[in-house]
N, C-alpha and C positions, 0 to 999 in steps of 0.2 A: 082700827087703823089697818087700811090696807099693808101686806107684807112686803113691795116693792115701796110703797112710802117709806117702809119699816128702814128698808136697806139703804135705802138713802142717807137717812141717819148716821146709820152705822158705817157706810164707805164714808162720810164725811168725817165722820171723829178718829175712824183708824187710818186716814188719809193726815189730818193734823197732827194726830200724835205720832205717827210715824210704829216702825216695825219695830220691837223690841222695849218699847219703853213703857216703862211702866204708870205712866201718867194718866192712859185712859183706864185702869184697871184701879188710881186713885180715886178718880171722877166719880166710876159708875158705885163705888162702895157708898160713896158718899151722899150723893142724890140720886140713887138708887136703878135711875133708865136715861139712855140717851136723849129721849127727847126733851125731861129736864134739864141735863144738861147743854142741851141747846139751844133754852129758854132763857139760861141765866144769862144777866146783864156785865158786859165787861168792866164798868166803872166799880162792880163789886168783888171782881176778884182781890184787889190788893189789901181786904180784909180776910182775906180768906187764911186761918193759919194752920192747917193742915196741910200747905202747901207751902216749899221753900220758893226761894228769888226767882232760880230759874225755872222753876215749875210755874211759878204765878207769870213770868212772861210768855211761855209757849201756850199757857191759856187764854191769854189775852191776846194774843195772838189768833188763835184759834178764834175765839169770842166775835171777834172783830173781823173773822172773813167768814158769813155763814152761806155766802153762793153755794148752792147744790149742784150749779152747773156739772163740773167737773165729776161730781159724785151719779150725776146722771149719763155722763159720757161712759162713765167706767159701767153702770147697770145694764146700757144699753151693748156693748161689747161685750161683756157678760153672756148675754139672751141670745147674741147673735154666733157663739161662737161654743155655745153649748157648758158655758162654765158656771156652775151652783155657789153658791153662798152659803154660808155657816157660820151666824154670830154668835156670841158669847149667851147668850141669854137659850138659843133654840134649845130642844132637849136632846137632838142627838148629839150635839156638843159635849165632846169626851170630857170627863171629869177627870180624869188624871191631868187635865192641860188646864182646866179649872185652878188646881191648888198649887200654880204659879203664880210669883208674885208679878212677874211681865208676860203674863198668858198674852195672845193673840185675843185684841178684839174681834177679827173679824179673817176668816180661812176661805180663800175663792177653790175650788175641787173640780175636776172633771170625773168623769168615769162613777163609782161606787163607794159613799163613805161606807166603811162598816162599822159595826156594830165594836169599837173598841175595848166599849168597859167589859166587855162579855164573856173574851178573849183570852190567851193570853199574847201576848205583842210584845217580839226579842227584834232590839236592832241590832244588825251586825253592819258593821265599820270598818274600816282599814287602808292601808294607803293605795297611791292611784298607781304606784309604781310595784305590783305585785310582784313574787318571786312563782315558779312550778308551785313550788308547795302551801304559799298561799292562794293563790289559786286552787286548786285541790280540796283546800281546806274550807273554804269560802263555799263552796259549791257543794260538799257535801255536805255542812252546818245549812244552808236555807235549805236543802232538799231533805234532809233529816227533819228539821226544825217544822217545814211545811208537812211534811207526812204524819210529823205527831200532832198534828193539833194547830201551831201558833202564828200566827199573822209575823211577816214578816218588813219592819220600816225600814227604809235606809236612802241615801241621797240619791243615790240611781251615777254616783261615779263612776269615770274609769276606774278600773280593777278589782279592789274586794267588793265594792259597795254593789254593783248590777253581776259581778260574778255571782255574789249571794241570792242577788234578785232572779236572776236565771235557775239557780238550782230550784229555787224552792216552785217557779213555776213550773219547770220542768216536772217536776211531782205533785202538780194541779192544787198549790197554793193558792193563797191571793198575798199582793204587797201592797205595802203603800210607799209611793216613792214623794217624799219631802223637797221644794226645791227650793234654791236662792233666785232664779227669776218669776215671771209671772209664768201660772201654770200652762200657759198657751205656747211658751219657750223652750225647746228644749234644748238642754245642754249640759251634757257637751254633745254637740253636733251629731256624732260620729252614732249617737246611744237613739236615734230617731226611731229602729229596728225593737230597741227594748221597750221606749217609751209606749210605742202601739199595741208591743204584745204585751204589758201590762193590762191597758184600757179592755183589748179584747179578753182576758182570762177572769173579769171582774174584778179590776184593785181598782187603785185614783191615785191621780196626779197631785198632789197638795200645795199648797203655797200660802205664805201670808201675803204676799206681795200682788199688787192688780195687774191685770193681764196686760202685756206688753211690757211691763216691767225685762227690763236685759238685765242678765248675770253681772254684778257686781263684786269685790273679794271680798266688800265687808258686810254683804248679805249673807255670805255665807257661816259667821261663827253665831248670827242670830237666827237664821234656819235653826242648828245644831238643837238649841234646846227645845226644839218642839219634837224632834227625832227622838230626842231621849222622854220628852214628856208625853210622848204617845206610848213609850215601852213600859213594858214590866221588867224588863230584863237588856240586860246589849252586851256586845262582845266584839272587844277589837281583836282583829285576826292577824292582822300583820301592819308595823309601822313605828316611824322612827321615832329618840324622844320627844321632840318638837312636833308631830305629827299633828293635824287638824282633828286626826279622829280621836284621840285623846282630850283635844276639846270636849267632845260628845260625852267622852267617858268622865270625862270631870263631871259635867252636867249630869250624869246621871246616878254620882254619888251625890251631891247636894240634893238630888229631886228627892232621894229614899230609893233609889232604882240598884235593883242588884248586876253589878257585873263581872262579868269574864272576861277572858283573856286564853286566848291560845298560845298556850310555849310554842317557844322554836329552840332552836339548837343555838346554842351562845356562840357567838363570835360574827356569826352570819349577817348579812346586811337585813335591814328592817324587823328586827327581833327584839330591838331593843327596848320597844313602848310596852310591849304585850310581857315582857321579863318582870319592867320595873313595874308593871302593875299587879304579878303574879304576887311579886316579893315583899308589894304594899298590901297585902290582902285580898284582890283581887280571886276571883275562885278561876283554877284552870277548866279549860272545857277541850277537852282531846274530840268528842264526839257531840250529836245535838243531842245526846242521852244525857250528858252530863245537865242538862240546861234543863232540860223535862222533867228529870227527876226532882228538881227544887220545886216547880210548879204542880206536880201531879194532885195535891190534895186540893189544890186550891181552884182548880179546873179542874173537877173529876169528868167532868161530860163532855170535854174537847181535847184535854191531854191525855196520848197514848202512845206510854212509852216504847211499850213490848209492838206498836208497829211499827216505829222508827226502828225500833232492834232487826226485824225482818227482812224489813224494807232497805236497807241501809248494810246488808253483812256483805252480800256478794255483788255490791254495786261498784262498777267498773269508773271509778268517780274521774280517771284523770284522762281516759278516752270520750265521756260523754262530757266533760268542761272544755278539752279542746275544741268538741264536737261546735260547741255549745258558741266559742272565740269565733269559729268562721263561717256562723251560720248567720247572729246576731250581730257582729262587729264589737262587743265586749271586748276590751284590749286594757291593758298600760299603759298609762304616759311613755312616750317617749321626747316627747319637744317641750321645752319651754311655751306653749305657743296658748296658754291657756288665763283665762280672769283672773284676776285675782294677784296680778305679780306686786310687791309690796307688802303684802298682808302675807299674815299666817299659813294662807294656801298657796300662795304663790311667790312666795320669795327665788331668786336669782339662783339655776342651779349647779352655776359654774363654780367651779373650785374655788378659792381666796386662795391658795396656794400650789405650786406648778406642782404637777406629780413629776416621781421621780423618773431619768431615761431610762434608770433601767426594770422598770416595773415588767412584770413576767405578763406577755397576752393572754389571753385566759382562751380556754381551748371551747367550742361550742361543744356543750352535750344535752342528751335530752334531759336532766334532770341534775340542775347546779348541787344541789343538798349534797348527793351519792359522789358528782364528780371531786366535790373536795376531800373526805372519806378516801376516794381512790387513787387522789392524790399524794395523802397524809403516808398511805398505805406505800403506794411506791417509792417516796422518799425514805422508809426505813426498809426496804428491802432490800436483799443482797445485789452486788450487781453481776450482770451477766458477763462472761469473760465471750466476748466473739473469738471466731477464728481467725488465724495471721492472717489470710490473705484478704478478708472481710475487711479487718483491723486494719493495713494499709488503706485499701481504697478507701474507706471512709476518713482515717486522717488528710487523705489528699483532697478531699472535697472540702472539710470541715477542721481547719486548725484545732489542735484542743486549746482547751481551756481552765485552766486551776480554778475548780470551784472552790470559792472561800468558805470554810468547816465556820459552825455553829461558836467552835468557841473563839476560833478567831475575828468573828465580829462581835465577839463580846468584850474581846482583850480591845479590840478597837475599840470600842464604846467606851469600854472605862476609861481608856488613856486619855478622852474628849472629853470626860467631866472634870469640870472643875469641884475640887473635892474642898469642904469649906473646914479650914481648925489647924490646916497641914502648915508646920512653919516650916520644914524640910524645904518645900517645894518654893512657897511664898511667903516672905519675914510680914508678920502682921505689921500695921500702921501703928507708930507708938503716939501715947498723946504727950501732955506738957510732965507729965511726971515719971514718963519712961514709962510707961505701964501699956501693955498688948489691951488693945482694945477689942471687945468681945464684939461678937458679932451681933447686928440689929435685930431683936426679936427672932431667937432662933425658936422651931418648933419644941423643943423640949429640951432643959436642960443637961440632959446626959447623953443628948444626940446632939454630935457631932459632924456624922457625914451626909451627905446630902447631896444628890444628882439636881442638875440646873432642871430637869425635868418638875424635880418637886417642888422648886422655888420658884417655879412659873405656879403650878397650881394653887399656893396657897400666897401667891402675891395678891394684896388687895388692888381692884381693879379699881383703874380712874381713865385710862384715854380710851383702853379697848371698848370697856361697854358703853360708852356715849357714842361711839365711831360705830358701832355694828345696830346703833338705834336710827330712827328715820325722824323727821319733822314731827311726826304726829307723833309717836311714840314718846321722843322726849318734852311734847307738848303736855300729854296728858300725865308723865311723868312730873314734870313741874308742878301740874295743877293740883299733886296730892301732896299733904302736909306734912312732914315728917312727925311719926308716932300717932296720926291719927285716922282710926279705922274709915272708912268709905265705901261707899257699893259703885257700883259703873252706871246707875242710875246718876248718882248725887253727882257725877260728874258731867251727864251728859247736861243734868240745869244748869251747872254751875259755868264748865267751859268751852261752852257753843260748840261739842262736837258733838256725831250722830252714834246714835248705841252699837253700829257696827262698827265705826274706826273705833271704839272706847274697848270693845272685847277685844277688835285685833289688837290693837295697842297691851289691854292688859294681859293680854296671852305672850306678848313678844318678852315686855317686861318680868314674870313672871319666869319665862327662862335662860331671860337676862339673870335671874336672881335679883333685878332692882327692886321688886315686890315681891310681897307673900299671900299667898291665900288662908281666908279667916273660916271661921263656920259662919254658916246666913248669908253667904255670898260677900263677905265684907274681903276689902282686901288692905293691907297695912305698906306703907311703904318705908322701905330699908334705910338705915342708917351709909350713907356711900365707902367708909370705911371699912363695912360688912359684908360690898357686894362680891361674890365670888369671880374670877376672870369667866367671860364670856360662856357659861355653861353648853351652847350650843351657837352651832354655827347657818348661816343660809341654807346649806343643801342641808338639813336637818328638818328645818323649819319647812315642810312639805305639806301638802294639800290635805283636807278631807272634803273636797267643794261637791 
């Protein structure tokens, strides 16, 4: 059989079965090559019991439409526009993407596959709304990472993801950039500068999706695990809990993928994904040394630590990244104005509550990290006594002002809590026998005081987290049984939705706390007595697209 027959096949069945699902990867186990299975008669599917309900009608479904028209629309655009094909059976067909159970049937590439199994291949991740020092960091980790040796994957996003991608070319790497549209698309828009100088330095463009395929949001959490199933290794750099790119990282502890996490200084904005993953096990990576040295025996002929060490000591990393921002357009979200709003990467990033008037402007300086530090600094310093005639003129310009001390907004705080046990303050309710009625499920019994702060958090929730879920989210939410495990396959046969609103759904739910995640991908859904208040809010819930 000729190989464009061949592909014909193969765009037809990964065309039916759609991106993510694991249905073509039951097929091909079963009758062993596509063209089998597009031999089989549909009258015999509804014997078939290796297949549930909804699996046996998206077959039959399939079965039942075998036109190649469209399968030859897609080959011929293909040909014409310079884009390669890579199905499940070919042999440069990465094997780490192999021992998925929803591998990709069928990867359309532009530019250079390489040689993955050969390699080693760390994705680095992180959010699109970078800080100085993730940026910094991003940029030294691919340029590090590309010096020693390792391939490096990543979506080709604003901020950490093409920060990364730029370092590590900069140091005459190659990447491979994973996308959610067809690989002929790029986007986001702005990265058209990165996308070419990828193609030109020898990486590729990847995609499961056919060419003219637009960016969708729910393409993007089923991209994610082929990023993580190309790696050996990944490392989120900066991002919040809710973040997309912890997507990635979950996906890459189910694959067997070892990951990192870059600390940040606690308190600081987007620190918080890369902390809680430190504290879960997670291995920190301060340098790309930390990441090479787990690989070094396992790649002895491509991993080289001691020339990252060299290469990497006196590198001027935060003049050659800015360099890097206005050369290629590599930037940060700043607009809402991006795919995906609704879904995991693009949820709404406007406050749910008005900040307050008198919030303090934040002053520009080259580098946020240091200016808070020299903030902290000057707030416990002495202060300077001016001289009288200084002292006058500036009162006359600038009324003073009694700044409120530390403990007097603490005296104010307490005097606001309602303190719960106190019968000085408030005579408890008595019932029918005179008897003080205790209070409803107190946290423990020998604690008695209690800030309304604590009694929000350990309030079971019921309107908030159905109010912060969308249509699809509490659809697929319904669709799971209480107490009984399920993968996001079983649901995608059972309730007519597509595998990317099922991850974004179960990713939302998930830190909703309305589900939990199993080993084997299964995921179990919560008792609603159980669910914790709203773990995370909209501007949390940020992109890794």
């Amino acid at each position: 059989m000729e190989r464009n027959e061949e592909l014909l096949y193969w765009i037809w069945m990964a065309e039916a079965c759609g991106a993510g699902n694991r249905l073509g990867m039951t097929l091909l186990r079963k009758f062993g090559t596509v063209q089998k299975i597009y031999r089989q008669k549909p009258a015999d599917v509804q014997n078939w019991k290796f297949l549930n309900n909804g699996e046996k009608k998206n077959t039959l479904d399939m079965l039942e439409n075998k036109s190649l028209d469209r399968a030859e629309q897609i080959l011929e655009k293909c040909t014409r526009l310079g884009i390669r094909l890579l199905h499940f059976e070919d042999a440069e067909y990465p094997n780490s993407l192999r021992s998925l159970q929803n591998a990709p049937l069928l990867l359309y590439y532009k530019g250079t596959f390489p040689r993955i199994d050969e390699r080693l291949t760390t994705a680095v991740v992180g959010t699109r709304t970078m800080s100085d020092y993730g940026r910094n960091m991003a940029y030294s980790l691919g340029y590090g990472l590309a010096v020693g040796g390792s391939l490096i994957v990543s979506g080709m996003a604003l901020g950490i993801d093409s920060m990364a991608m730029m370092g590590a070319l900069d140091a005459g790497g190659i990447t491979i950039a994973v996308l959610g549209s067809g690989a002929d698309v790029v986007y986001p828009k702005e990265h058209t500068h990165v996308y070419n100088r990828i193609l030109e330095k020898g990486g590729c463009i990847l995609s499961e999706y056919a060419p003219g395929t637009e960016p969708k949001g729910e393409h993007f959490p089923v991209r994610n695990r082929i990023i993580s199933g190309l790696s050996d290794a990944g490392v989120v750099v900066e991002g919040k809990t809710g973040s997309g790119s912890l997507i990635t990282a979950r996906h890459l502890i189910y694959q067997g993928r070892k990951l990192f996490a870059v600390p940040g200084q606690v308190g600081l904005p987007g620190v918080e994904g890369p902390n809680d993953l430190i504290r879960n096990g997670a291995l920190p990576a301060v340098t790309a040394e930390d990441i090479l040295c787990e690989f070094e025996y396992m790649f002895p002929d491509t991993v080289r630590v001691h020339v990252t060490h060299n290469a990497c000591r006196n590198l001027d990393v935060d003049r050659l990244s800015r360099e890097t921002m206005q050369k290629t357009g590599v930037r940060a979200r700043k607009n809402n104005n991006f795919v995906g709003e609704g879904t995991y990467g693009g949820r709404n990033s406007t406050p749910s509550m008005p900040m307050p008037s008198d919030m303090p402007v934040p002053v520009p300086v080259e580098n946020w990290v240091y200016a808070e530090t020299a903030k902290a600094v000057e707030d416990t310093s002495a202060p300077v006594v001016p001289e009288s005639g200084a002292a006058e003129q500036k009162e006359k310009k600038t009324p003073p002002m009694k700044k409120e001390s530390i403990l007097e907004k603490l005296s104010r705080s307490l005097a606001d809590v309602q303190i719960i046990g106190e019968p000085e303050e408030k005579p408890a309710e008595s019932g029918k026998n005179g008897l003080k009625k205790k209070a409803e499920k107190p946290k423990k019994q020998g604690t008695e005081k209690s800030s309304q702060k604590d009694t929000e958090k350990i309030q079971p929730a019921q309107k908030m987290d159905t109010e912060m879920l969308d249509e699809t989210e509490m659809r697929v939410y319904n669709s799971m049984k209480p107490n009984v495990p399920v993968t996001p396959d079983e649901l995608v046969a059972s309730g007519g939705f597509s595998i990317g609103q099922v991850m974004a759904a179960m990713t939302a739910l998930e830190m909703a706390g309305a589900i939990e995640a199993g080993s084997g991908g299964y995921f179990l859904r919560t008792d609603p007595d159980d669910m914790p208040v709203a773990l995370v809010d909209d501007t949390e819930l940020e992109d890794h697209v």
